[in-house]
MARZADO-498209 format. One line per 3 residues: for each residue x, y, z of C-alpha. Coordinates in steps of 0.001 Angstrom, whole numbers, plus 500000, padded with zeros to 6 digits. Example, Ala and Ser with C-alpha at 12.3 -4.5 7.8 and 13.67 -1.06 7.14 Angstrom:
! residues 2
512300 495500 507800  513670 498940 507140 .
This chain:
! residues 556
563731 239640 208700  562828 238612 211728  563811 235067 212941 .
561644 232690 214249  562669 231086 217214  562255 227647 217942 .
563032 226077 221626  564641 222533 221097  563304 220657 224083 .
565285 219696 227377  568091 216623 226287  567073 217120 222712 .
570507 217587 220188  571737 220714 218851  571617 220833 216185 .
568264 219413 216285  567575 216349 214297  571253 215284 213495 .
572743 211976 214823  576209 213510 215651  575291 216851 217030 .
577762 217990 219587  575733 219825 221997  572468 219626 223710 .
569729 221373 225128  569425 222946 228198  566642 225671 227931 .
566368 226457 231975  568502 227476 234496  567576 224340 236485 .
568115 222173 233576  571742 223047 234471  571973 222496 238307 .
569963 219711 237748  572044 218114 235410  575150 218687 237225 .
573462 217577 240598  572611 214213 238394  568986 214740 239039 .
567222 211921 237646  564341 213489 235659  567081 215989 234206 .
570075 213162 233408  567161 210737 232347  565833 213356 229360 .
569397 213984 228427  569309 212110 224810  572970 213257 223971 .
575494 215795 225182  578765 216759 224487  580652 213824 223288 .
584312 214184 225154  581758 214384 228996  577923 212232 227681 .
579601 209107 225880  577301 209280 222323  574290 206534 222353 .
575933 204867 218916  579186 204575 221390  577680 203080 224124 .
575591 200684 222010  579179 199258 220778  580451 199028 223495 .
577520 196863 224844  577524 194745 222121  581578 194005 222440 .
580940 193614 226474  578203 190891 225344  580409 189015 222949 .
583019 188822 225771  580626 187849 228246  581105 183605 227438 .
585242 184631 227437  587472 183991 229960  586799 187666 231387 .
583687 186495 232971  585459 185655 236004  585361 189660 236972 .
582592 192229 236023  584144 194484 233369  583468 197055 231202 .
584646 198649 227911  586290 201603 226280  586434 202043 222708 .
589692 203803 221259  590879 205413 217476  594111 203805 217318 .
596537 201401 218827  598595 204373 220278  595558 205515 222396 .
594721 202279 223234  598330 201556 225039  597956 204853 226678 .
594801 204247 227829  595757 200763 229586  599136 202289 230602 .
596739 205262 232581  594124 202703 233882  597778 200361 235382 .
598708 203587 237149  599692 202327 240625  597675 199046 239734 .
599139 196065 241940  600769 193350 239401  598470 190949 240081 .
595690 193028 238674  596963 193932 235495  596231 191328 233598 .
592717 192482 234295  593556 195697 231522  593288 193775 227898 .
593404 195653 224330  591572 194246 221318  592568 195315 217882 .
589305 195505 215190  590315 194731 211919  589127 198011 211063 .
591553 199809 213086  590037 200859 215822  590554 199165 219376 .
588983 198010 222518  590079 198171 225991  588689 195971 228966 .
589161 196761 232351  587480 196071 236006  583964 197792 236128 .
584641 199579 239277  586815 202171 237438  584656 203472 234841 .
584745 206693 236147  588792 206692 236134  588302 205391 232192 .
585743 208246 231654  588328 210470 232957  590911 209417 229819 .
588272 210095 227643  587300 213453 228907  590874 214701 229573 .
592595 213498 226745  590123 213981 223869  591012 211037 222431 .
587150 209679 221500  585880 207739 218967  582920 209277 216918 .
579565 208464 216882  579577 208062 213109  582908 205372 212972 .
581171 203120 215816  577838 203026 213299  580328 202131 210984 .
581640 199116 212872  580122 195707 212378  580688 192889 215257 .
580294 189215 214618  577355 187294 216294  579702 185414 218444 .
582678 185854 219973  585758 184581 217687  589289 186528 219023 .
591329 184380 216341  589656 186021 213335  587911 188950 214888 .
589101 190758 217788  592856 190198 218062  594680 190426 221339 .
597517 193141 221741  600437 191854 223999  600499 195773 225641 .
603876 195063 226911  605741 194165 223901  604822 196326 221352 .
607531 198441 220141  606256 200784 217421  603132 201552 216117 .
602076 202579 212698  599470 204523 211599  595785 203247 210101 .
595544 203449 206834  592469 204882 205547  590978 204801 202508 .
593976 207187 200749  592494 208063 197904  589428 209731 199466 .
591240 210619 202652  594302 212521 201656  592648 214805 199313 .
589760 215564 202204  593018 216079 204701  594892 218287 202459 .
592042 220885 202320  591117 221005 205592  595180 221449 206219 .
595438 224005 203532  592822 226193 205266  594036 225950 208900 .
597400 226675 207530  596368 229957 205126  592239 230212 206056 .
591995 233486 204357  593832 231859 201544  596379 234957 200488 .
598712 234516 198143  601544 236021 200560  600811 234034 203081 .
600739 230489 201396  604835 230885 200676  605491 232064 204541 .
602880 229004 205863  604291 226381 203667  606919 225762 206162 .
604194 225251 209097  603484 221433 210009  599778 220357 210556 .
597942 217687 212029  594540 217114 212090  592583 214771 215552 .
589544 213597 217144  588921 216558 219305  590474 220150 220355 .
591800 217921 223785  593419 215836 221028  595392 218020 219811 .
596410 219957 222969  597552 216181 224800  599624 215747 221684 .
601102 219115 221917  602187 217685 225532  603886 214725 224354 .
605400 216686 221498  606885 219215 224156  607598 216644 226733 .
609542 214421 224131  611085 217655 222508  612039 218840 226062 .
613415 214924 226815  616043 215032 223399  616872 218592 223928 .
617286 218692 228132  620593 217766 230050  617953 216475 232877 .
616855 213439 234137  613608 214994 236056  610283 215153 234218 .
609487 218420 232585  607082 220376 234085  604517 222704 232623 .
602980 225935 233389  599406 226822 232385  599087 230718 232510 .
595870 232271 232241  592465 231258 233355  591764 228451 230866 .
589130 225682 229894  588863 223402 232628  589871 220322 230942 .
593229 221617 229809  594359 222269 233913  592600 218900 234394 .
594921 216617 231278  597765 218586 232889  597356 217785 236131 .
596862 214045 235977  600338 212626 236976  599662 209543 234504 .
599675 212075 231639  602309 214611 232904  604525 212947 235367 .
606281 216564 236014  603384 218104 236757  601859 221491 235934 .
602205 225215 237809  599372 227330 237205  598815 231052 236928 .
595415 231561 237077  595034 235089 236676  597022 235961 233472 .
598319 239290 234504  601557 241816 235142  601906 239937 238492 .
601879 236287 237109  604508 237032 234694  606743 238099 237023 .
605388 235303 238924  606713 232959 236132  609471 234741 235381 .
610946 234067 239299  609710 230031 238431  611449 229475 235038 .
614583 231329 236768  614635 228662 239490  613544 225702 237572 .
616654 226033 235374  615702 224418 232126  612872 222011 234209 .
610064 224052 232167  609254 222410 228784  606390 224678 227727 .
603679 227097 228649  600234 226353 227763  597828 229438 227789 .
595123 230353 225706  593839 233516 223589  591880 234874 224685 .
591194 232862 227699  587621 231140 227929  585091 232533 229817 .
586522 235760 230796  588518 236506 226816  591902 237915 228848 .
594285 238244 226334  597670 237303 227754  600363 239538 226788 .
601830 236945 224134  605096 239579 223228  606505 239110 226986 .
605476 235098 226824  607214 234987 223551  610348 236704 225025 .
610332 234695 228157  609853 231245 226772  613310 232433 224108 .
614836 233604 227326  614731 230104 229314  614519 228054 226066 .
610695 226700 226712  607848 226051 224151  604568 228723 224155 .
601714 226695 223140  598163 228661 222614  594983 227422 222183 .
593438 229922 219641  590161 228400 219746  588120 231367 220435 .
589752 234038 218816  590442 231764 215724  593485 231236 213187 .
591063 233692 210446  591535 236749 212979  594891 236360 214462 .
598543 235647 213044  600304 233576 216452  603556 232951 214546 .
604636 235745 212775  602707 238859 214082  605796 241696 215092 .
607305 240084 218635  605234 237010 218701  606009 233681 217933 .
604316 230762 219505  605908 227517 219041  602404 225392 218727 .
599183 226339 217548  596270 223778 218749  592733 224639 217923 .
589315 222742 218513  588004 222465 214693  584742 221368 216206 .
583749 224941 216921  583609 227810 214611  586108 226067 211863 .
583029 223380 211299  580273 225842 212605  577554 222967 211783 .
578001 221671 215525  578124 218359 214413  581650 216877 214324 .
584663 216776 216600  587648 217545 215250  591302 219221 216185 .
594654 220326 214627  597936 220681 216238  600111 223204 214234 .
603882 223535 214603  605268 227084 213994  607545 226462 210852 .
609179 230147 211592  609784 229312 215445  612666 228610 217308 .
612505 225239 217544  610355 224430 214102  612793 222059 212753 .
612916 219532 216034  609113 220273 216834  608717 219437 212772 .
610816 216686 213047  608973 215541 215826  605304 215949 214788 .
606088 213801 211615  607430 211212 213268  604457 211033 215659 .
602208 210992 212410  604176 207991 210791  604020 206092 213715 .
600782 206505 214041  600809 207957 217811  598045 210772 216754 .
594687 209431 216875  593822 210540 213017  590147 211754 212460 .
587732 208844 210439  587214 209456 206896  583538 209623 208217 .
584001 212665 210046  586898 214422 207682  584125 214565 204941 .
581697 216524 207194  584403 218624 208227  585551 219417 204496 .
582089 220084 203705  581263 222453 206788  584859 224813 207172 .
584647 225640 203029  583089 229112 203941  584850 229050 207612 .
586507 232530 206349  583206 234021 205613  581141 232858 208746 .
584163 234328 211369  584023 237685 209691  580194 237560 209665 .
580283 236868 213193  583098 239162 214286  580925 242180 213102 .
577869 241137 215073  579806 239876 217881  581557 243425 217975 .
578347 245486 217851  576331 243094 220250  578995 243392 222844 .
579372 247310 222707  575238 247743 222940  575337 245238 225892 .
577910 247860 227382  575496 250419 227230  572366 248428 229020 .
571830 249813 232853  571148 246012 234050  574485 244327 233100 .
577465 244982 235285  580119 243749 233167  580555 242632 229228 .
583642 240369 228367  585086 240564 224981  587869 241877 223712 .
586855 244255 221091  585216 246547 222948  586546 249855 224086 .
586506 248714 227953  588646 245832 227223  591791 245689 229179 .
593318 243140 226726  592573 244842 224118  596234 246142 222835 .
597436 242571 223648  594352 241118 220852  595047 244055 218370 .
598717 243095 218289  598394 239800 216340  595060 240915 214676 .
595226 239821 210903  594979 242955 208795  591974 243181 206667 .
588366 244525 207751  587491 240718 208180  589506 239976 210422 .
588132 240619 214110  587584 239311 217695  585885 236008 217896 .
582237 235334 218380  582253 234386 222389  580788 237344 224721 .
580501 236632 228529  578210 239293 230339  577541 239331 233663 .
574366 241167 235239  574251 243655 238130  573664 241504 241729 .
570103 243452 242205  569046 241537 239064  568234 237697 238568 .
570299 236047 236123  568417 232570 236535  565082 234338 235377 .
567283 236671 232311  568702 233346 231264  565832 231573 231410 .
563618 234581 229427  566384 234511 226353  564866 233395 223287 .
568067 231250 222227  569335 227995 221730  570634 226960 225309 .
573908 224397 226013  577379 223546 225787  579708 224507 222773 .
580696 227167 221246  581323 228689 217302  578180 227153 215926 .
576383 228650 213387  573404 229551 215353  574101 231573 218876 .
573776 229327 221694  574048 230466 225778  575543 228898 228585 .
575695 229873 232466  579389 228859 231786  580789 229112 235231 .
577774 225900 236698  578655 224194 233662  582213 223963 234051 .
582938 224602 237660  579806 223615 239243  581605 221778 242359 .
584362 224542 242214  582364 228181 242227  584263 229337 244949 .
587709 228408 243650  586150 229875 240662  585703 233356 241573 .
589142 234074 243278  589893 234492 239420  587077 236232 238882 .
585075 234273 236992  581424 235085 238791  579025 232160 239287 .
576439 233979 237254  578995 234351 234292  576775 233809 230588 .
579037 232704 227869  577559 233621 224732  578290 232202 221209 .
577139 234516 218530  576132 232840 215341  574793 233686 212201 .
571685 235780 213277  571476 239429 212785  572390 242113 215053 .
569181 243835 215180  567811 240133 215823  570124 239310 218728 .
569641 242798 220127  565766 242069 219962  566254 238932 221597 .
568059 240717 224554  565849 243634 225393  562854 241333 225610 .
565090 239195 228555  566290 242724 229972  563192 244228 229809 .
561882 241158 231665  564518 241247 235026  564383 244821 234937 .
560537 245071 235409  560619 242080 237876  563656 243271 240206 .
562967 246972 240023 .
């Protein structure tokens, strides 16, 4: 059956017509460069966007309401604005990273507000919204369009009954909200239960019921908790005074270079291998030698996003026993369904963190992420011991109950979708191979994959079990990828693992001030990062000869 495609207009949500969709549309090449130039008319049509970079309208009308009720408070002696946090944990660090090198005399200008319904306000000096956006971005740790709907604000401004001061400096111990438990922790245990053992085996429920999971707001979540996990792991267990430092090996998603990077977040700062290869693990080797125990943990992903490298996880598993540092992967792409990370034959990564917002929801219209400890790793009882305690003192912004239900509801076939998806994925990738007009197809299944043996060494056994739904292609330079992008009958804009395939021109999206620095790890400026969905093969492949067909006959 042939599909009928739709074009969602420029700025409209995708999903179309849902409140809390996750990505956006971008239909045109220009759409893009205008939007990251800021071009009015572009920025200006934008009615959402992703939520963790285009703050959600149902945020941003909180947040003008709060800034309205404080307007008659004593704050009106400054112009300020507003952030809106999940918990009291997020809200510290988020006044602890806007005080960063903040004269003493200003400080007083950072306030937090608890809501009695758990979730918490910051104030701070207008001037630094971008700095506040940054915390947002970097860190993941957002509040959801759905739990700001849910919020209801008084008509005026009462801080003895209604929005209750927190005296930052002297807290000594949070605790965790408390949600409505006896909705919530049946929600949380399923969605736990299938991140823990998604193609639920029988074997694998008694080796996984030793493996610790928590569930966040967002992918970034869950990766800037595995950092204070390993940097409080690597405080207990470390003879050294020094902050740890981190290594990020392997090309990975801009944001997670960007939370490591900040100084505010990770005082020891991070060392980063960009290209993922023979040569950077020697490279790291020679570091970890000569940092003697400095190292907490190595952040890399699998594969890598946009080009799908597949770092060779055996000699990162062998090196981080060697010099007694955590291996943290981010297996968003290739997805807990396809690959075994903890106890595949001479791999076994410490911490697991995945962005549930992608192909574990598939609906594209909830943010979501887990952090899972290794229960068979080296370290699993400190790291366990360690993750709890964060979760009983509340330090990991939990998800709402308003967004756990969608999530419940939307993974319950997750199983099902990925191996749908790894078969088309597989078969589009290989036929791209074969087209005259594209230079080079990125995915690890296919036969030109370098990766490849590094992939098939932690592949799940099982004909479901496969490699991921993300393709990157790039096109040979005679041909125009602005006018192939632009002639591709699919749903255009950021995100990836939805259930309907949706194209980016990755490298402007995420690099778009960077291309240069870009490409000296070969990720090309005219990189397309594709994220197969539901649709047929012989759909997609339709879809792709009519675009082909259309550069070929203009450039030729």
């Amino acid at each position: 059956t042939k599909m009928q495609f739709i074009e969602i207009d420029l700025g409209s949500p995708l999903p179309a017509n849902d409140n809390d969709s996750v990505s956006v549309s971008l239909p045109l090449w220009e759409h893009v460069v205008g939007y990251e130039e800021g071009t009015e008319a572009i920025i200006s049509a934008m009615k959402t966007g992703y939520p963790r970079f285009r703050v959600h309208d149902d945020v941003i009308e909180l947040q003008s309401k709060i800034i309205s009720l404080f307007e008659t408070s004593e704050f009106a002696s400054y112009v300020f604005d507003c952030m809106v946090l999940p918990c009291l944990a997020s809200g510290l660090r988020f006044i602890r990273f806007m005080q960063w090198e903040v004269a003493a005399s200003e400080k007083s200008k950072y306030q937090l507000f608890a809501f009695p319904s758990g979730i918490f306000v910051a104030l701070f000096p207008i001037e630094f919204k971008l700095k506040a956006k940054a915390f947002w971005q970097h860190t993941g740790e957002v509040v959801s369009s759905r739990l700001c709907r849910e919020q209801t604000l008084p008509m005026k401004f009462l801080s003895d009954d209604f929005l209750i001061k927190v005296d930052c400096a002297s807290v000594i111990k949070t605790t965790p909200n408390v949600q409505n438990k006896d909705m919530y922790d049946p929600l949380l245990d399923a969605i736990c239960k299938r991140i823990l053992n998604p193609l639920n085996s029988e074997e694998e429920q008694s080796l996984q019921s030793n493996d610790a999971v928590a569930v966040t707001v967002s992918g970034m979540s869950a990766i800037f908790s595995a950092l204070r996990l390993a940097l409080e792991w690597h405080g207990k267990s470390s003879l050294s005074t020094s902050p740890a430092k981190m290594v990020v090996f392997g090309f990975p998603y801009v944001d997670t270079l960007k939370l490591l990077s900040r100084p505010e977040l990770n005082p020891g700062g991070v060392t980063f291998f960009g290209q993922g290869d023979a040569e950077d693990l020697q490279s790291l080797r020679v570091l970890l030698q000569q940092a003697q125990g400095q190292v907490a943990a190595i952040f890399t992903e699998f594969p890598t996003n946009p080009l799908l490298k597949c770092p060779d996880l055996t000699q990162l598993t062998a090196l981080a026993a060697e010099f007694d540092c955590l291996l943290v992967v981010d297996d968003t792409i290739s997805g807990f369904a396809n690959v075994d990370l903890f106890r595949s034959p001479g791999v076994s990564v410490d911490m697991r963190c995945s962005s549930l917002t992608k192909l574990f929801s598939g609906v594209g219209n909830v943010m979501a992420g887990g952090l899972t400890v290794n229960g068979s790793g080296r370290h699993a009882a400190d790291l366990k011991a360690g993750l709890q305690s964060m979760l009983s003192q509340g330090d990991i912004p939990p998800l709402a109950l308003a967004d756990l239900v969608p999530l419940e509801l939307n993974s319950r076939d997750y199983s099902q979708r990925c191996a749908r998806i790894n078969r088309t994925a597989l078969q589009l990738a290989e036929w791209l191979e074969t087209q005259p007009a594209v230079e080079r197809v990125y995915y690890p299944g296919t036969a030109a994959a370098g990766g490849d043996m590094n992939y098939r060494s932690v592949l799940r056994g099982g004909e479901d079990s496969g490699f991921g739904c993300l393709v990157s292609l790039v096109l040979k330079p005679q041909y125009s990828t602005q006018r192939f992008h632009d002639a591709l009958k699919l749903h255009k804009g950021p995100s990836l693992g939805t259930n309907f395939s949706l194209l980016c021109p990755y490298t402007l999206l995420a690099h778009y001030n960077e291309l240069d620095w870009a490409e000296t790890f070969g990720v090309s400026r005219n990189l397309l990062r594709l994220s197969v969905g539901l649709e047929s093969f012989e759909n997609l492949r339709g879809v792709f000869e009519y675009a082909l067909n259309e550069v070929t006959v203009a450039d030729s």
